[in-house]
N, C-alpha and C positions, 0 to 999 in steps of 0.2 A: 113557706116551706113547712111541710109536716113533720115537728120536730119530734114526735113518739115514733113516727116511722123511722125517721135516721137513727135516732137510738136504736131503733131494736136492731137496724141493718148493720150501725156500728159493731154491736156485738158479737154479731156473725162473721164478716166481712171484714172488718176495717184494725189495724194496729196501729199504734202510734207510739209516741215516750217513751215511760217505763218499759212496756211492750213488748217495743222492739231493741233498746237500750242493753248492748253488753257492756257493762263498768269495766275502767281498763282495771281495775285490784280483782273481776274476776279471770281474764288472759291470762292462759298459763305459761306464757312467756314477757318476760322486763322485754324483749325484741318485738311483742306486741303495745306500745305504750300509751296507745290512746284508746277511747273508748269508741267500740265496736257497733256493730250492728248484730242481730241475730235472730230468726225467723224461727218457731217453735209452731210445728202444725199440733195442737192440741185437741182433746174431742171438742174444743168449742170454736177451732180453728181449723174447719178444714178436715181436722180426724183422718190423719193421711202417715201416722207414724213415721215424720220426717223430720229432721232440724239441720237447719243452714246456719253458717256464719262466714262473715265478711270483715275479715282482720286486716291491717299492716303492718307490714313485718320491716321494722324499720333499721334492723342490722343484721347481719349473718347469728342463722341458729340452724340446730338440727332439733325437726320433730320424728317422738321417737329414736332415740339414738341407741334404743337397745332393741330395737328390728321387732316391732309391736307386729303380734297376730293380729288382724282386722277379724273382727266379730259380726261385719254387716255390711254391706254393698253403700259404698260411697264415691263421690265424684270431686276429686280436688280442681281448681282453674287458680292458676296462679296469671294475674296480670301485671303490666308495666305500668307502674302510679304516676307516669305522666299521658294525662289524658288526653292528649291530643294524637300522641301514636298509644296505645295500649297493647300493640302487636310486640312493643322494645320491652323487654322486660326488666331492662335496666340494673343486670343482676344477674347472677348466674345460679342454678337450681340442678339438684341432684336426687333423683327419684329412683329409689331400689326397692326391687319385687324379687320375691322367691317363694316358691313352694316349701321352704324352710330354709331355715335360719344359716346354714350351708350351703344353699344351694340359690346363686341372689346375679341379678342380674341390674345394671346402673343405667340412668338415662340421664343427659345433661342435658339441659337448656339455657339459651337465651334468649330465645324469644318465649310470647306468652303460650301456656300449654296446658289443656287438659286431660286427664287421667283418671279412667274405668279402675276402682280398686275393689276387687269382689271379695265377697268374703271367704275366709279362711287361706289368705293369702301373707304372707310377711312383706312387712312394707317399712320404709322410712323416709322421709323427705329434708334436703339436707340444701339450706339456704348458704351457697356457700359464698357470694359475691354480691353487696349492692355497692352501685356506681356512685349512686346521689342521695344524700339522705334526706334532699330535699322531696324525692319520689320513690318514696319505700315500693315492695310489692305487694300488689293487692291478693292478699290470698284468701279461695271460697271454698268450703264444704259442704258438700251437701250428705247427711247421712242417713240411712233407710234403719228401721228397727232393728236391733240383736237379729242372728239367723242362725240357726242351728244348722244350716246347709251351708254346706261351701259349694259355691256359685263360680268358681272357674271352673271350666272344664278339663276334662279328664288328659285330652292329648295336648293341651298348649304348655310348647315348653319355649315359646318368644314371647316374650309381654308386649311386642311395639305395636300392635294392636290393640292394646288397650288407652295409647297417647293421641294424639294430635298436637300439634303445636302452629305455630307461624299464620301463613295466610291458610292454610286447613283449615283455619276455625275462622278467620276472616268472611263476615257477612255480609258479603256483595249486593249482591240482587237484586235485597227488598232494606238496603239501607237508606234511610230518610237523608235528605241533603243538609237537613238542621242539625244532626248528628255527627260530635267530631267523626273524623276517620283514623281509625277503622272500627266497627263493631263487630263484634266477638259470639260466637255462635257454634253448639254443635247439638247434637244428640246420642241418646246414648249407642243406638244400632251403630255408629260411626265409631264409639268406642268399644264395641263388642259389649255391653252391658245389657243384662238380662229383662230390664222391664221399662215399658215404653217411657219417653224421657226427652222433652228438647231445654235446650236453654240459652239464655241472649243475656248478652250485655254491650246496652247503650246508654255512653255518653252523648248528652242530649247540652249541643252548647248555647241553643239562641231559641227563641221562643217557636211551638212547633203546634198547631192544630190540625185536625186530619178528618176529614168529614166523620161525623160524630153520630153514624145511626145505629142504635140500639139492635142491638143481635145476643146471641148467646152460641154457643158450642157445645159439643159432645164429648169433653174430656175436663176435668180439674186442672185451675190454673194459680201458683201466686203471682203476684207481680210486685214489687218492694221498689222504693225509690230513695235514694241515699244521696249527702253530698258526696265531692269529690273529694273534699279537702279531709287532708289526713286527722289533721287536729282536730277536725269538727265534722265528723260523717253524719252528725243529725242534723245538722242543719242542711237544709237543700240547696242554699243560695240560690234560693227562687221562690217560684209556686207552679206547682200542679193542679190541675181538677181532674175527677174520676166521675162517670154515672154510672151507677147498679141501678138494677130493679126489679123482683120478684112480677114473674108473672100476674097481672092481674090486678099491681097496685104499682103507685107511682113511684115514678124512676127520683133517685134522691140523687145528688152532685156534693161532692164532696172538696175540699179544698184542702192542701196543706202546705207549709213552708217548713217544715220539718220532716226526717224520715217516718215513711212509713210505710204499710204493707195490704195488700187486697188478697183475699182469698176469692176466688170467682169460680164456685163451684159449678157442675154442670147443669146445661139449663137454665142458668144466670143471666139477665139481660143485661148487657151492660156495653161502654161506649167504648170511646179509643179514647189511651193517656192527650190529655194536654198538658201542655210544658207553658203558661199563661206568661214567665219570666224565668230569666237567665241572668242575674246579675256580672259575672264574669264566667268568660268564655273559656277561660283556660283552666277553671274550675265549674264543669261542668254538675247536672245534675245524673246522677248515675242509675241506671235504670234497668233493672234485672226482671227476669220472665223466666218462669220454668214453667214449663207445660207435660202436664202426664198423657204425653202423647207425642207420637215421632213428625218430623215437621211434614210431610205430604199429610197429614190428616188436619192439620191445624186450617183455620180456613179466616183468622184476622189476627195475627202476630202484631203485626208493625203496621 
């Protein structure tokens, strides 16, 4: 293997450890207690003014509980932390939206749910129920840079157009059979959100290969793989391989048994995930994708 090549593709391309490492002492909530996950596109990542995080919220908390302005277009997905159904959320959740701080409208849930929060909108999200604290819920961010625009429109006075929840975000289709059920999926057009946008998440529980030929796309993609287990999201309790490869020079394969993350910017050759090992099935490998692109454009997901 051409080990100056993988280096430099590391550098573009690839996260790992520290990287992608959120310490639980920096979680702004003691209800967050283990150490996180978290995706930072930086200019040497992607340069796509984005950052995700993938928490457990492993008792009843409110975030926000004093009805925070949203300053930028974000997509919260709260999941059910047993992986075998993700659709249970095992936990009941309370999401208020208002055009101001008077004027607020609530949504419950129990099953899992995602939500378009545009900017300049009041929001809070209010953890009011877990069942098991053996399967906290998994809660995602994904947030776009500061906006000086607020990004709702002018006539919407319903916000349930900006949710989904249950089997709505259930990813039928093109779910692999290796993959616990159900896999979890929307984009943003489904949430009323302004800039193109898909996203998955698969729990991947037994070892999975997918005929593996190099292609590329017309759109920016990450793709991050995390454990299941609460206490230990970095570890994968497995391994993965990935190929990239710059047009023109050789495709480099990558390996890891730890989290971590791919930037596959556009034009980028590269393979399909393999899932090489699954050590336990009930603690899968967790396998997230967001693509800056609505899913009829996407042309190898899964």
């Amino acid at each position: 293997m051409n080990e100056a090549l993988k280096k430099a593709y590391a550098s573009k391309y690839f996260r790992t450890g520290a990287e992608v490492r959120l310490p639980k002492e920096e979680n702004p909530y003691p209800q967050m207690k283990y150490d996180s996950v978290r995706l930072m596109s930086t200019p040497d990542f992607g340069n796509l003014n984005t950052a995700s995080y993938w928490q457990y919220i492993c008792a009843p908390l409110s975030l926000n509980p004093q009805m925070k302005k949203n300053d930028r277009d974000r997509y919260l997905t709260l999941l059910g932390g047993d992986m075998r159904n993700t659709l249970l959320l095992g936990g009941v959740v309370e999401i208020t939206l208002g055009r101001s701080a008077d004027a607020l409208q609530s949504f419950e849930y129990d099953r899992a749910v995602a939500v378009f929060i545009p900017s300049g909108i009041y929001y809070s999200v209010n953890v009011k129920k877990i069942k098991d604290a053996k399967y906290p819920i998994l809660y995602n961010e994904l947030a776009f840079s500061p906006s000086i625009k607020e990004t709702l429109p002018e006539d919407m006075t319903d916000y349930a157009g900006l949710f989904k929840s249950g089997e709505d975000i259930w990813l039928r289709p093109k779910q692999p059979t290796e993959a616990l059920c159900p896999c979890v999926s929307f984009s943003s057009k489904a949430l009323s959100g302004q800039e193109p946008l898909s996203r998955s998440w698969l729990p991947v529980s037994q070892p999975l290969e997918q005929e593996n030929i190099l292609h590329s796309h017309t759109f920016d993609q990450f793709l991050c793989f995390m454990g299941a287990d609460p206490e230990n999201m970095l570890e994968l309790g497995g391994e993965i391989e990935f190929t990239i490869g710059e047009e023109g020079k050789e495709p480099i394969t990558f390996s890891s048994t730890v989290a971590c993350q791919f930037f596959i910017k556009k034009g980028l050759l590269h393979g399909m995930p393999v899932f090489k090992r699954v050590k336990n099935p009930s603690k899968p490998i967790l396998f997230t994708e967001t693509s800056f692109a609505e899913h009829d454009e996407q042309n190898d997901t899964l």
